[in-house]
C-alpha positions as CSV (number, residue, x, y, z in Angstrom):
1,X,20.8,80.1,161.0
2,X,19.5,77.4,158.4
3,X,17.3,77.3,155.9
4,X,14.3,75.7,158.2
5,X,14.5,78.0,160.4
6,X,15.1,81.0,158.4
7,X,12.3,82.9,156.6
8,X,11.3,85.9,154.2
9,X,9.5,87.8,156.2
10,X,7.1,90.9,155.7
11,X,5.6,93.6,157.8
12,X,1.8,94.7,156.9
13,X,-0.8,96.8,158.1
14,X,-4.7,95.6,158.2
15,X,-6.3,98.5,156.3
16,X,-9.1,98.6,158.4
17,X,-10.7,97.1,161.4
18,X,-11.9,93.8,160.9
19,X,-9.7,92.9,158.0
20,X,-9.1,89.2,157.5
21,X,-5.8,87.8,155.1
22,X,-7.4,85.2,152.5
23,X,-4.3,85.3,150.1
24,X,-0.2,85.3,150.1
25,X,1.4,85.8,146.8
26,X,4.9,85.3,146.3
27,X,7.1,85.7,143.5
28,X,9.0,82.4,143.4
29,X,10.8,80.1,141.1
30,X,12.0,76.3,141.8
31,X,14.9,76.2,139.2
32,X,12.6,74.2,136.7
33,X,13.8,75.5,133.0
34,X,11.0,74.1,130.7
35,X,13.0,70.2,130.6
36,X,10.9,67.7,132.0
37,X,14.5,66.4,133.6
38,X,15.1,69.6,135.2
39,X,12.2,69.2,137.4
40,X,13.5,69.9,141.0
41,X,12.8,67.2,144.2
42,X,9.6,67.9,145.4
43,X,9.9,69.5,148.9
44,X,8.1,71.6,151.6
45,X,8.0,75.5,152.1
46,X,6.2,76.9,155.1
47,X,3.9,79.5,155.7
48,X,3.2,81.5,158.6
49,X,1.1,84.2,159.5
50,X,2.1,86.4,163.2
51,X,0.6,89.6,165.0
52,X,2.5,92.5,165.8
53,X,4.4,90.6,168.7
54,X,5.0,87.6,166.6
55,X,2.4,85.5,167.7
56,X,1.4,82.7,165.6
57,X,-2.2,83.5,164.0
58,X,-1.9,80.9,161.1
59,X,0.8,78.5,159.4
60,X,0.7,75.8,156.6
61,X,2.5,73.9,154.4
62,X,2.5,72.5,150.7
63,X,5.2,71.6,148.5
64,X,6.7,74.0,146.1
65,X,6.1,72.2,143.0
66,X,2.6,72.9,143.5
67,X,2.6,76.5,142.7
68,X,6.4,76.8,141.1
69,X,7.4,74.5,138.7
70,X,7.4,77.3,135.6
71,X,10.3,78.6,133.5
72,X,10.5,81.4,135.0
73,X,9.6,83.7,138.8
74,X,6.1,83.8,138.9
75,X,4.4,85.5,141.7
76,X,1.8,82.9,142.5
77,X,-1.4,82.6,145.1
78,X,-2.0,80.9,147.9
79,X,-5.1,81.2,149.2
80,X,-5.4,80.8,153.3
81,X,-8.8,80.7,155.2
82,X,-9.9,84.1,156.3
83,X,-6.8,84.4,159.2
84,X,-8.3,88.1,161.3
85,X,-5.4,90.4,161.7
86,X,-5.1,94.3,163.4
87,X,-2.8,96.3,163.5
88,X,0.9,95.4,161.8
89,X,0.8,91.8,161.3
90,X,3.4,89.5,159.2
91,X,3.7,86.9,156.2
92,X,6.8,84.6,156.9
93,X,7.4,82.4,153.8
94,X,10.1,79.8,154.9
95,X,11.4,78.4,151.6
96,X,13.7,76.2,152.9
97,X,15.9,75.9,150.6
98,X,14.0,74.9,148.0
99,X,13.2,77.5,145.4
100,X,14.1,81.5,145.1
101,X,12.4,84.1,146.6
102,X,11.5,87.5,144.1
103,X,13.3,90.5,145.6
104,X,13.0,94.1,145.0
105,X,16.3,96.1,144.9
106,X,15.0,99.4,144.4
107,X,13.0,102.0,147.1
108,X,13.6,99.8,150.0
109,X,10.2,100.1,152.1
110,X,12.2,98.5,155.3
111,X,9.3,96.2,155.8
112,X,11.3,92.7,154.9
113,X,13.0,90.8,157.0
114,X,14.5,87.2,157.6
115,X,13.1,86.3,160.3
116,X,14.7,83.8,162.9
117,X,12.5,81.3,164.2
118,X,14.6,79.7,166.8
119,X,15.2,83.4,168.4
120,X,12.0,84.8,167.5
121,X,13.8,87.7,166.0
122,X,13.6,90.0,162.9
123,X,16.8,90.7,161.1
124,X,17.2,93.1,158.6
125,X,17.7,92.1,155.3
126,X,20.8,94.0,153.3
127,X,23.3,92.7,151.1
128,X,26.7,94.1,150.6
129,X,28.3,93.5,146.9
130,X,32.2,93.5,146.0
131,X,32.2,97.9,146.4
132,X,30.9,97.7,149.8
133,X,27.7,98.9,148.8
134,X,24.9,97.9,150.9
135,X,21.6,97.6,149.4
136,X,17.9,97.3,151.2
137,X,15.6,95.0,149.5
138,X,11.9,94.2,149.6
139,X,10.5,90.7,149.3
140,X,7.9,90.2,146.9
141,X,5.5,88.9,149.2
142,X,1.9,90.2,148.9
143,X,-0.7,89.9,151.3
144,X,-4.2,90.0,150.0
145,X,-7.7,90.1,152.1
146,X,-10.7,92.3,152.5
């Protein structure tokens, strides 16, 4: 796996029939630290927007330093046209390499994954620390919409 294929991934579930997504907000950082030297390379992160059976719905890019050149994680908004969704749907965000994602370590909802472009395939996502302890997380990817 590599960073462009790779992506923080989220499962949802419309609320209601007829529900359209009109907003992603992710907690992110670039690295910037306040120094106008430390501003980071201006590159790409991805988007994506897939049904239940990973069907593309809706995917676009902009460049991270758009929405995450602050000091510090900052869950930001990026507004998408009205994409419809049913059912379970997802929010991939595909940071590639270029900033941090915001990550929840407590009350794992098991509705993040990385999610494997290449393969098409969900993978959960658990980290294992120097006790062998593995620990659930949740992305903090929001997905907004009425």
């Amino acid at each position: 796996m590599d960073a462009f294929s790779v992506g923080e991934a989220v499962k949802f579930t419309a609320p209601n029939p007829g529900w359209k997504l009109k907003q992603v907000r992710v907690a992110g950082w670039n690295g910037f630290d306040g120094n106008a030297t430390s501003i980071p390379e201006s590159e790409n992160f991805l988007i994506e927007v897939r049904d239940e059976k990973m069907n593309l719905l809706y995917r676009m890019a902009d460049t991270q330093n758009a929405y995450f050149t602050f000091p510090a994680i900052i869950l930001r908004a990026i507004d998408l046209p009205s994409v419809p969704v049913t059912d379970e749907f997802y929010v991939i965000f595909y940071d590639r390499g270029s900033m941090f994602i915001g990550m929840e370590l407590e009350n794992s909802t098991g509705s993040s994954y990385f999610y494997d472009s290449v393969y098409s395939e969900l993978l959960p996502v658990e980290f294992t620390d120097q006790s062998n302890t593995t620990t659930s997380i949740n992305w903090l990817i929001r997905a907004v919409g009425e």
